[in-house]
C-alpha positions as CSV (number, residue, x, y, z in Angstrom):
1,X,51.8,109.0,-90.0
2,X,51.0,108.8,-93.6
3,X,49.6,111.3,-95.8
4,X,49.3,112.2,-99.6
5,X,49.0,116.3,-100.2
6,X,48.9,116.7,-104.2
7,X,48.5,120.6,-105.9
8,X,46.5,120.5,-109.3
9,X,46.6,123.2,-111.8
10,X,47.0,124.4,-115.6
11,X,50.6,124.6,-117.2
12,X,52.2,127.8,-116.4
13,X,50.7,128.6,-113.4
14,X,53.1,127.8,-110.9
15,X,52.2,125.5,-109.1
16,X,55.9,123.7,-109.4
17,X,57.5,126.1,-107.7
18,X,55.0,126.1,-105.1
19,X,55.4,122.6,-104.1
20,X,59.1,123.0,-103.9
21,X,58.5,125.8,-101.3
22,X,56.8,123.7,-99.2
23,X,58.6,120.0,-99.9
24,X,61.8,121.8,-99.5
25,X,60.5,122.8,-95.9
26,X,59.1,119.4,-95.0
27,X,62.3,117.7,-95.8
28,X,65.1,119.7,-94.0
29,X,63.0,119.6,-90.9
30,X,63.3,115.3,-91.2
31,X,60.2,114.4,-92.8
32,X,60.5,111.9,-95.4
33,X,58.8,113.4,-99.1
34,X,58.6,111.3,-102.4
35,X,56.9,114.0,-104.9
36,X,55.8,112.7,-107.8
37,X,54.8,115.1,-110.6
38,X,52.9,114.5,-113.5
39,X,52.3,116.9,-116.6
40,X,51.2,116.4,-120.1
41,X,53.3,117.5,-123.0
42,X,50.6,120.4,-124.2
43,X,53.1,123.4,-123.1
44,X,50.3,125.6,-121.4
45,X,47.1,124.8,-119.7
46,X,46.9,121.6,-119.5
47,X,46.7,119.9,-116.5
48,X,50.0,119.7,-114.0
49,X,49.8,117.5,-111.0
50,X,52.3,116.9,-108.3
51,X,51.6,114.3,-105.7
52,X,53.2,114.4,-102.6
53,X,54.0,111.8,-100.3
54,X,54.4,111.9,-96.7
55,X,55.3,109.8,-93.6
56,X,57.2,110.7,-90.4
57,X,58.8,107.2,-90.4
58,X,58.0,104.9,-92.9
59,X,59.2,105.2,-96.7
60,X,56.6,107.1,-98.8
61,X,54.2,104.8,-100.5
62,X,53.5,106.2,-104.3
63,X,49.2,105.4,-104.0
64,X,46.5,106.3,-106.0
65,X,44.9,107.6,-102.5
66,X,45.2,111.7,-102.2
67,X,44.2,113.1,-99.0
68,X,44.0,116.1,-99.9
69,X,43.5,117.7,-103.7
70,X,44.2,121.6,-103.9
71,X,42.9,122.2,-107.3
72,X,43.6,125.7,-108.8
73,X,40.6,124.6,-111.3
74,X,37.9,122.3,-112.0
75,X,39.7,120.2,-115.2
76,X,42.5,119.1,-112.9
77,X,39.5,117.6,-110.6
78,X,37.6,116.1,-113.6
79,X,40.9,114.9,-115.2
80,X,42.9,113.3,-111.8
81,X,39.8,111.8,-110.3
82,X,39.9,108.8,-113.3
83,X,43.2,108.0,-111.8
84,X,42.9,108.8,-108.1
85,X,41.2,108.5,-105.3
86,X,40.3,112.2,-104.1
87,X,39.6,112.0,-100.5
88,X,39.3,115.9,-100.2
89,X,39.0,118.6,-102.7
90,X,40.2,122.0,-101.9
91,X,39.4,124.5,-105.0
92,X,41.7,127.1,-104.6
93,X,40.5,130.5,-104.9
94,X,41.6,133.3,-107.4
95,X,42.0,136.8,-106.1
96,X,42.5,139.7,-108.4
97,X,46.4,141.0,-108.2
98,X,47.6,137.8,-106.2
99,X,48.9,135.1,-107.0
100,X,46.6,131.7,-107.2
101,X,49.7,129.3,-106.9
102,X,51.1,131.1,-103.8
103,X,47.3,131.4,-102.5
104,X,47.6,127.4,-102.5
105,X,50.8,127.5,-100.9
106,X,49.1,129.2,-98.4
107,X,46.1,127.2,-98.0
108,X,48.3,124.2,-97.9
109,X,50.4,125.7,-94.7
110,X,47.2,126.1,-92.6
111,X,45.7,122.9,-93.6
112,X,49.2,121.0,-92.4
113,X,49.5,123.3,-88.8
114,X,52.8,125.1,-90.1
115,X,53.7,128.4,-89.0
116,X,53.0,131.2,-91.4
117,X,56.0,133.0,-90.5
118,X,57.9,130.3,-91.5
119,X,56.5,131.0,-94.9
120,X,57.0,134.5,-95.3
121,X,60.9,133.6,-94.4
122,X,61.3,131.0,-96.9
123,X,60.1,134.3,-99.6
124,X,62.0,136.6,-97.7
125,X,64.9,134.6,-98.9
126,X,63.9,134.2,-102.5
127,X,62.5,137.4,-104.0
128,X,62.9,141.0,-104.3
129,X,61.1,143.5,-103.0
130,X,58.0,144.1,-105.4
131,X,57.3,139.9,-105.9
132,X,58.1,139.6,-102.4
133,X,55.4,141.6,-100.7
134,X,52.8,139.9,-103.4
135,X,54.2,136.6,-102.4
136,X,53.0,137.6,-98.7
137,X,49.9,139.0,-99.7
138,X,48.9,136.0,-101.6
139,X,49.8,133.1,-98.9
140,X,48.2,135.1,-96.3
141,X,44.8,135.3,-97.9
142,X,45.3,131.4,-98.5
143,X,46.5,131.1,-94.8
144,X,43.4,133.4,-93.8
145,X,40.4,131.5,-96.2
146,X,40.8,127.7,-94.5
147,X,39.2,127.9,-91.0
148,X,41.1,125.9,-89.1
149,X,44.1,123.5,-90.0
150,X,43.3,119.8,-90.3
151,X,46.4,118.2,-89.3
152,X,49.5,119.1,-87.0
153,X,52.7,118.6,-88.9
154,X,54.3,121.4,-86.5
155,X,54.6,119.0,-83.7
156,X,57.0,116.4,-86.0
157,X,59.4,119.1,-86.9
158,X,62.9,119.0,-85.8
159,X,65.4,121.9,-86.9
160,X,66.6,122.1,-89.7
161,X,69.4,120.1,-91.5
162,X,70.7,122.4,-94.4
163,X,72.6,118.6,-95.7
164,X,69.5,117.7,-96.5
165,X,68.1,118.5,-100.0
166,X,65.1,118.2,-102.3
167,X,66.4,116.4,-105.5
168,X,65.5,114.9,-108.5
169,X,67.3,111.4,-109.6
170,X,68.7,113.8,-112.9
171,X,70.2,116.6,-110.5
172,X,71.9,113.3,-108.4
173,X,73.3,111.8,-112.0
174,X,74.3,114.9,-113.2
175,X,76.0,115.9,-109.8
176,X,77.8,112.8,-109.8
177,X,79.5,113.2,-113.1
178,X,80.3,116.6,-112.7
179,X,81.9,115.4,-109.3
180,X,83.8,112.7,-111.2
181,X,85.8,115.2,-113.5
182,X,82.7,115.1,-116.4
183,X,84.2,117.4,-118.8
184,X,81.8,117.4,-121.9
185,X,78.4,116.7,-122.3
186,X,76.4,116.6,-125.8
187,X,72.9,116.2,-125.9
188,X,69.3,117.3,-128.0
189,X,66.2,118.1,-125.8
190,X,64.2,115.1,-124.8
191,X,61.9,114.3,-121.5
192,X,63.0,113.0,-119.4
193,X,66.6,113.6,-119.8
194,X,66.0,117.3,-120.4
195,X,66.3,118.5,-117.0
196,X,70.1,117.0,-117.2
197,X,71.2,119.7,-119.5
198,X,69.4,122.6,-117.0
199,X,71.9,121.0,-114.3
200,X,75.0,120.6,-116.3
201,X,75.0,124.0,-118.0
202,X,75.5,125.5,-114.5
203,X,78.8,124.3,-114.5
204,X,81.4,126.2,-116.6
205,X,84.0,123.8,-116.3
206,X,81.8,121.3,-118.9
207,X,81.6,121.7,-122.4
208,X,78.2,121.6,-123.5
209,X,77.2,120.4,-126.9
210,X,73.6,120.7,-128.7
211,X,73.6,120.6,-132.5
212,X,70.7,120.0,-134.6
213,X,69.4,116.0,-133.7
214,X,70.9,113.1,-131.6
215,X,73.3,111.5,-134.7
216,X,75.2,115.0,-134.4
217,X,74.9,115.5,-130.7
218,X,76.2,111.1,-130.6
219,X,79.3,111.9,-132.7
220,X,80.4,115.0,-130.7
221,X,80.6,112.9,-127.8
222,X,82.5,110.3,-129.6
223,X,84.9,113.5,-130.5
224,X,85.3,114.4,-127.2
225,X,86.4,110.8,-126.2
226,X,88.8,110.3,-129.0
227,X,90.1,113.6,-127.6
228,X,90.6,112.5,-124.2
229,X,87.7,114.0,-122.0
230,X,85.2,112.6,-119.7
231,X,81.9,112.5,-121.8
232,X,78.7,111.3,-121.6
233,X,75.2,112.3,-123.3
234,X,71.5,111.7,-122.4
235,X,68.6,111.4,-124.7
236,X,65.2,109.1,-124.5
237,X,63.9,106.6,-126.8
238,X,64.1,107.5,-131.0
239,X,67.0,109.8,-129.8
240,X,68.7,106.8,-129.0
241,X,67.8,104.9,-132.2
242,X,69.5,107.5,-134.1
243,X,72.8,106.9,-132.3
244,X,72.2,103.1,-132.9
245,X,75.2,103.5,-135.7
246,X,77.6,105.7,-133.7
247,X,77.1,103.0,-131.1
248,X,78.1,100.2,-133.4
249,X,80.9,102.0,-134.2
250,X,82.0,102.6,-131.1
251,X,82.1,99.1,-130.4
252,X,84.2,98.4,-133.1
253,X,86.8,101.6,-133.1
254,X,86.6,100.6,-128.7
255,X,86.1,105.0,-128.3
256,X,83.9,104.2,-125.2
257,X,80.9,106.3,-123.8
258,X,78.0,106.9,-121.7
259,X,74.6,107.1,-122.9
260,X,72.1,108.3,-119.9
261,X,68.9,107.2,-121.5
262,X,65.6,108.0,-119.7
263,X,62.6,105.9,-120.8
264,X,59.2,107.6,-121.4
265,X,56.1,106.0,-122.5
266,X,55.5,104.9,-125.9
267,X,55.1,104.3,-129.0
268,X,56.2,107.0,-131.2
269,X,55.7,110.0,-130.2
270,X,53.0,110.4,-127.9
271,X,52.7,110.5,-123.9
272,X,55.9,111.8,-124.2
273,X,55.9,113.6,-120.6
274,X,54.8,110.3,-118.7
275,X,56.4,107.2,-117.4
276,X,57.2,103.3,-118.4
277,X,59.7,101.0,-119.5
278,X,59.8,100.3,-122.9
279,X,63.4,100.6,-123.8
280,X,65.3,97.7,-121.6
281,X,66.0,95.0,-124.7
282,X,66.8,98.0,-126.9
283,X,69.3,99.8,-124.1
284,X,70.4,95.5,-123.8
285,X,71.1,95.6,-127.3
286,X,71.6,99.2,-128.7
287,X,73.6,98.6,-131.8
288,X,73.4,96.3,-134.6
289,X,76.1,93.3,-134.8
290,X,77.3,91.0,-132.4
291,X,77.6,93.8,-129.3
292,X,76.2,94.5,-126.2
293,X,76.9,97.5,-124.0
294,X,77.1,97.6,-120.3
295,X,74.1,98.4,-118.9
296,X,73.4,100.0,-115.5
297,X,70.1,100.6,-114.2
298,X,70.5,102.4,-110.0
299,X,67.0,101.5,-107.9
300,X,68.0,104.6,-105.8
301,X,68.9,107.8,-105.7
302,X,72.1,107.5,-103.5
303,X,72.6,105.0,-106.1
304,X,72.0,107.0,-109.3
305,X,75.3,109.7,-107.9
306,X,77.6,106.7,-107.7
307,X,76.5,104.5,-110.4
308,X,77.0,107.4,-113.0
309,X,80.6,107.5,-111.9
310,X,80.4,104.1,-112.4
311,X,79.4,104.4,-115.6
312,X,82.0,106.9,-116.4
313,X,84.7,105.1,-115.1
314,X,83.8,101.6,-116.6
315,X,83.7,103.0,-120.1
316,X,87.3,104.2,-119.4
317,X,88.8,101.0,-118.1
318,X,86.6,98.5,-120.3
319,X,86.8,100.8,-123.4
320,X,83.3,100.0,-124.0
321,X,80.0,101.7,-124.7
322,X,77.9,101.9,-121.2
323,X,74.3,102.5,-120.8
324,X,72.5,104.6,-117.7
325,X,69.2,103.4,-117.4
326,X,66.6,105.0,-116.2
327,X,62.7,105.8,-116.7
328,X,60.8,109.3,-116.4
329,X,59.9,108.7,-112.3
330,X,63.6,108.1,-111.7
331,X,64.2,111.1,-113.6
332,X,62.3,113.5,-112.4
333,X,60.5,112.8,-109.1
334,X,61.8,114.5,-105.9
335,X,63.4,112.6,-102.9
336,X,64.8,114.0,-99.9
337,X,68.6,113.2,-100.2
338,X,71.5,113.9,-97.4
339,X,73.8,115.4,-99.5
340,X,76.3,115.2,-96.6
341,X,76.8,111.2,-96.5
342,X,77.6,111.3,-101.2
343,X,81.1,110.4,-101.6
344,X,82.6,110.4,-105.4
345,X,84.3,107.7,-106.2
346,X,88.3,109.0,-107.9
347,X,88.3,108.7,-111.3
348,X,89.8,106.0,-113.4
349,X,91.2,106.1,-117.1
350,X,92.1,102.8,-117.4
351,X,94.9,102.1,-119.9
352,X,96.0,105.3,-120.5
353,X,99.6,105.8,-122.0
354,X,101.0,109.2,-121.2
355,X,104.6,108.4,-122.6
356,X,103.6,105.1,-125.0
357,X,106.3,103.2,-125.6
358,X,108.5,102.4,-129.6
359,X,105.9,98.8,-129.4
360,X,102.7,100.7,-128.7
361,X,99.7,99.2,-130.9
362,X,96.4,100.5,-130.0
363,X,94.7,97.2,-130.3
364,X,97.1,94.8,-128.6
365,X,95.8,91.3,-127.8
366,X,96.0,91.5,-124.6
367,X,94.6,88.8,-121.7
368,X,92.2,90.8,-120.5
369,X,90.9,91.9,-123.7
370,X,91.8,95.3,-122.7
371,X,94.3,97.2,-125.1
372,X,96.4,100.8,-124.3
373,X,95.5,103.4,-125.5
374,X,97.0,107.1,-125.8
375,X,95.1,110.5,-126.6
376,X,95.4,112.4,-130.0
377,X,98.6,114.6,-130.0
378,X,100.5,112.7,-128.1
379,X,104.3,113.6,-129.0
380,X,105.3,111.3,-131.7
381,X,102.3,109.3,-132.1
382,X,99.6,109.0,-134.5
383,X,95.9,107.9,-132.9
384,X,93.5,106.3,-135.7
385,X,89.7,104.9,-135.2
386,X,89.0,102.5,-138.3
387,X,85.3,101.6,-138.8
388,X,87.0,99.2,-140.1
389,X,88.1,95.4,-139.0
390,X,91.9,95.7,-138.1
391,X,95.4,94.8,-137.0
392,X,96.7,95.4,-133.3
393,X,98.5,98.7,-135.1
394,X,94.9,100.0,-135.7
395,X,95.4,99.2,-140.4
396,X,92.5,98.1,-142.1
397,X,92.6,94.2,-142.6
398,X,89.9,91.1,-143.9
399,X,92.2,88.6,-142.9
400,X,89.8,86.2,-141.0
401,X,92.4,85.0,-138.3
402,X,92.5,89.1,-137.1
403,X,88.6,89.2,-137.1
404,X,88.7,86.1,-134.9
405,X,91.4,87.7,-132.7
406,X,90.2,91.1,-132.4
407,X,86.1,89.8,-132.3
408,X,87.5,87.5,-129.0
409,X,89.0,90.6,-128.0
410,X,86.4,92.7,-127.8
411,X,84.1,90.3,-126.0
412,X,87.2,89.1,-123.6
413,X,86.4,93.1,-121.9
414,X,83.5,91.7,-120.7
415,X,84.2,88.6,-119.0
416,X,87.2,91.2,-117.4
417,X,84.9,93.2,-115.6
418,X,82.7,90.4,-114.4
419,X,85.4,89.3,-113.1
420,X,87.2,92.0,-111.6
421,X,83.8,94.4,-110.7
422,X,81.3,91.8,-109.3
423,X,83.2,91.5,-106.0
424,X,82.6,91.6,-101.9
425,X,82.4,95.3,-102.4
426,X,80.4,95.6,-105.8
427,X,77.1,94.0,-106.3
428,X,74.9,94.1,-109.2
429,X,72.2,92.7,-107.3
430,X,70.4,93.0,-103.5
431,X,68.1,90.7,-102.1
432,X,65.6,91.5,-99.2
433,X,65.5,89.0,-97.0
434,X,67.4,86.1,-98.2
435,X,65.6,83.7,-95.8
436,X,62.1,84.3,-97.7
437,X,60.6,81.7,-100.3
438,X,58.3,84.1,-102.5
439,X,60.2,87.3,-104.3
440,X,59.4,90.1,-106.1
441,X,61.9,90.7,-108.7
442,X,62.3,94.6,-110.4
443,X,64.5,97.1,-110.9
444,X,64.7,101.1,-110.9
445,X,62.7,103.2,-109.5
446,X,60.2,100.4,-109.2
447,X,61.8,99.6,-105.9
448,X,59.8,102.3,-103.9
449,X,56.7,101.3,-104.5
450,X,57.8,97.8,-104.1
451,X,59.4,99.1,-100.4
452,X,56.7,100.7,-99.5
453,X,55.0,97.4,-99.7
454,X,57.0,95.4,-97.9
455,X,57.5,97.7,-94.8
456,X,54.1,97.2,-94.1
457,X,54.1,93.5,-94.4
458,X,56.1,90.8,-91.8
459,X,57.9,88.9,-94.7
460,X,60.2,91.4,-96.5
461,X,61.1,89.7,-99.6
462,X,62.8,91.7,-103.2
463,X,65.7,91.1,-105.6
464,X,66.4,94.0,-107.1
465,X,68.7,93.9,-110.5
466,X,71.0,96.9,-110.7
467,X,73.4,95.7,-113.4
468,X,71.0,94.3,-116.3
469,X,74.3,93.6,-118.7
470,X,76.4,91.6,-117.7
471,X,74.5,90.1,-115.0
472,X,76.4,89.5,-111.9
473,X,76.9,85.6,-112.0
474,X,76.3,85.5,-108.4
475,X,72.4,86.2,-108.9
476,X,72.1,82.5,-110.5
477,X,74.2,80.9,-108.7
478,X,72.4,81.7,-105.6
479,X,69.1,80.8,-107.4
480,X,70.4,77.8,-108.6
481,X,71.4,77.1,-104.6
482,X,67.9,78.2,-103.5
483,X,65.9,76.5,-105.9
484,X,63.9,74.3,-103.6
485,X,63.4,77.1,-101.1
486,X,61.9,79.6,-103.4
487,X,58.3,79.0,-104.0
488,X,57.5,82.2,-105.8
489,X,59.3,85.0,-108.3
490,X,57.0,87.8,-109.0
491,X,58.4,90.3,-112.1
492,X,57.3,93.8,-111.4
493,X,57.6,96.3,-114.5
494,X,56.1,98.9,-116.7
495,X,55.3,97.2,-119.9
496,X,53.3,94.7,-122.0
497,X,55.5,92.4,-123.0
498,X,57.6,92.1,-119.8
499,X,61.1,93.1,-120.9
500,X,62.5,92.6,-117.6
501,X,61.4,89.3,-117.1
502,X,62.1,87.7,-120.5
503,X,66.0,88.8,-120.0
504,X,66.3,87.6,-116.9
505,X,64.7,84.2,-117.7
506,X,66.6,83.7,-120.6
507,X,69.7,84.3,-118.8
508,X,68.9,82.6,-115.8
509,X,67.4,79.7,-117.4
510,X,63.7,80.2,-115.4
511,X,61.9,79.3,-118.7
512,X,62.4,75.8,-117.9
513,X,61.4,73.3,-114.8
514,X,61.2,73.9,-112.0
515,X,61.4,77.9,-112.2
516,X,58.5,78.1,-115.1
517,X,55.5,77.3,-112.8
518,X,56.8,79.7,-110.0
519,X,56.8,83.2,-112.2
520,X,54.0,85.1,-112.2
521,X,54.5,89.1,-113.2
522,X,52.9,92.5,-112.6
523,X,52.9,94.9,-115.9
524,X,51.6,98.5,-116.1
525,X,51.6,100.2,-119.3
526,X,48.9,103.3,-118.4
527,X,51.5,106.3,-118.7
528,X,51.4,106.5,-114.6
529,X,53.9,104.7,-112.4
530,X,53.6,101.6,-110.6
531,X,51.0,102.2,-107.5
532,X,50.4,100.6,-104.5
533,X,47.3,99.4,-105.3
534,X,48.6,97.5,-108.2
535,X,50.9,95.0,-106.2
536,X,47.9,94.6,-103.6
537,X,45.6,93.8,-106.3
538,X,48.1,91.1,-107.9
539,X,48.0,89.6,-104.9
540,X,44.7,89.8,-103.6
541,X,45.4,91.9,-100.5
542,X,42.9,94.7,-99.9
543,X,44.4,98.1,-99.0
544,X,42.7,98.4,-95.9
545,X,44.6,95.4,-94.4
């Protein structure tokens, strides 16, 4: 069973929280939910619309085919039906002293064949007295004004499994960091990675930062690193350019960070509220100089919790700016998550020095790359962060035989953690399907809509790129041992230019022969995420078959 349910309204009228009523049901009685929600950046009363996506046993296909379209008014109809498919309309009605979101809700429960009852106890457990009884009186007279219902989710229920839970991919990041021992987070409003601070501030045990733009909010963090904590910040696209020089110095002073950065659609300022991916060769190459930062980009959920410890934990050992990648659907849409099976992974500080020893220099040529360091106010110690080229002791020098040595240094980190991380138990890739000779190649949140193609179809074939920088050396080498076999690498992304596909050529050497005449790619660049419909119509397969 498949089956797309989507609530349409103004801004401000609730119809958020309404969907999370019901989604929230769905999902703890085993269904499996992808809501998507989209919203434009006008505050209040422009249109809101949140798809949802159902199926009793298949992964939820993101499609531009709605089944059903409850529509609290007529400009979410005339606005959603450029982009959608509106199989049925439902106007919601409006009723003098109730509420027109929970009237939906309401609506929405008969339509699906679920209990009432169940409703009113999902309220029960949520409001006080006075909104309580309106809540009732407003999802009965939904209840009450459909006829009969159209389909029979009742009979798929199962009881409940309180483990599992409704979350967005920011609530699993930000979850996952807090888990870790995240002790400070800075950051300036910004969709997508707003929703982070909403999640974080509920924790007291995290010191959170906002000052007055994203170079301030940048350098805190910086602070709180030089000082010893667990930090990390999020922030979306020109946020991120203003850090561009904190970045570059953190690269050269090695105080290491996290960067969550959540790609929105661009340029400037405008769509600010919907999706692409604009930002991967900026994240690739976020500062300017010779330096790169690690980059992480999770295709999952389950992925995004332990890739931000990841994250947090790489930054510590490697000393050495990391990027979280992610893009507004990531972000923001709802999966159904069993928060039961999410293991944290212990924390690791790398070279710390507790009790440094009479020879300690802070950046010691070391064979690794990777020098010891100690925190500020350490007895009998002095901790300095030059801007500045310098010796192992941390003094200012423009002797080019130290630049050489420290430049080599610097770089050494990385080949370290390619070669330590990229192990048995650490991939930076998966393919689907070894055995197949034509590939789709993505990342991110891209995945689903690739998954949900590929369930549907008898060859299951997808590489999906989890570590953009460094790539795991493995992924060529494996190419390079496949070569013959492959007939066909499809890039799938959310861009013009293709981003995606021009790093991993250039880094996998597919601009040349053989590999040349096998890419082909999929781009989308309309604000909305990747569909269905648009990997059937790149290769010719009608959605009906």
């Amino acid at each position: 069973m498949k089956l797309s349910v989507a609530f349409s309204g103004a801004a401000g009228t609730g119809i958020n929280t309404a969907g999370i009523f019901l989604w929230e049901y769905l999902v703890q009685r085993w269904l499996n939910v992808l809501w998507d929600k989209e919203y434009a950046s006008i505050i209040k009363w422009d249109n809101n619309l949140f798809v949802n996506y159902i199926s009793d046993t298949q992964i939820p296909t993101i499609s531009k085919e709605i089944d059903v379209f409850f529509a609290l008014d007529k400009y979410g109809i005339k606005k959603n039906q450029k982009i959608y498919k509106l199989n049925q309309t439902i106007e919601v009605p409006k009723q003098k002293d109730l509420f027109q979101n929970t009237i939906a809700l309401g609506m929405a429960f008969k339509y699906l064949g679920l209990p009432l009852e169940d409703l009113i106890q999902i309220f029960e457990k949520r409001f006080d007295w006075e909104i309580l009884q309106k809540n009732i009186a407003s999802a009965k007279f939904g209840y009450d004004a459909l006829e009969k219902n159209e389909i029979n989710l009742k009979k798929l229920l199962k009881e409940p499994n309180p483990n599992i839970k409704f979350l967005t991919g920011n609530y699993m990041i930000a979850q996952w960091a807090m888990d870790s021992g995240l002790e400070f987070y800075s950051a300036y409003p910004m969709t997508p990675a707003s929703s982070l601070i909403n999640y974080i501030t509920q924790n007291p045990k995290v010191t959170f930062f906002q000052w007055e733009d994203e170079i301030a909010v940048s350098m805190a963090m910086l602070g709180a690193k030089f000082a010893g904590k667990r930090a990390m910040c999020g922030t979306s696209w020109w946020g991120f350019a203003l850090m561009s020089e904190s970045i570059s110095y953190s690269n050269q002073a090695e105080i290491w960070w996290v960067w969550v950065l959540a790609q929105r659609a661009w340029p400037s300022t405008w769509t600010p509220t919907f999706t692409e991916q604009w930002d991967i060769l900026f994240a690739l190459n976020a500062s300017f100089g010779d330096t790169k930062p690690i980059v992480l980009a999770p295709s999952d959920y389950e992925e995004g919790y332990t890739f931000i410890g990841k994250a947090l934990n790489w930054s510590d050992i490697y000393q050495h700016p990391v990027v979280f990648l992610e893009d507004k659907q990531f972000a923001e849409s709802y999966l159904p998550i069993n928060t039961e099976k999410l293991k944290p992974e212990p924390a690791n500080r790398g070279k710390l020095e507790i009790n440094p020893s009479e020879d300690f220099l802070r950046y010691k040529l070391t064979d690794d790359g990777i020098s010891p360091y100690t925190i500020p106010g350490t007895l009998n110690w002095e901790f300095i962060a030059p801007s500045y080229e310098h010796e192992e002791s941390g003094a200012t020098s423009e002797d080019p035989e130290i630049k050489k040595q420290q430049t080599d240094k610097r770089w050494q980190k990385i080949q370290t953690l390619i070669n330590q991380e990229f192990n048995e138990d650490f991939w930076g890739f998966e393919i689907i399907n070894k055995k197949a000779d034509k590939f789709f190649v993505s990342f991110g949140f891209n995945r689903k809509v690739i998954e949900a193609f590929l369930q549907d179809n008898s060859e299951r074939w997808a590489i999906i790129v989890k570590v953009l920088q460094p790539l795991d050396p493995r992924l060529k080498q494996w190419l390079d041992d496949n070569e013959k076999h492959i007939k066909k690498l499809v890039f799938v992304e959310m861009n013009y230019s293709g981003q995606f596909e021009y790093h991993l050529s250039s880094h996998l050497n597919l601009n040349c022969e053989p590999w040349k005449q096998k890419i082909s790619s999929i781009r989308r660049y309309q604000s909305y995420p990747i569909f269905i419909e648009d990997i059937l119509a790149d290769l010719n397969i009608s959605h009906e078959n």
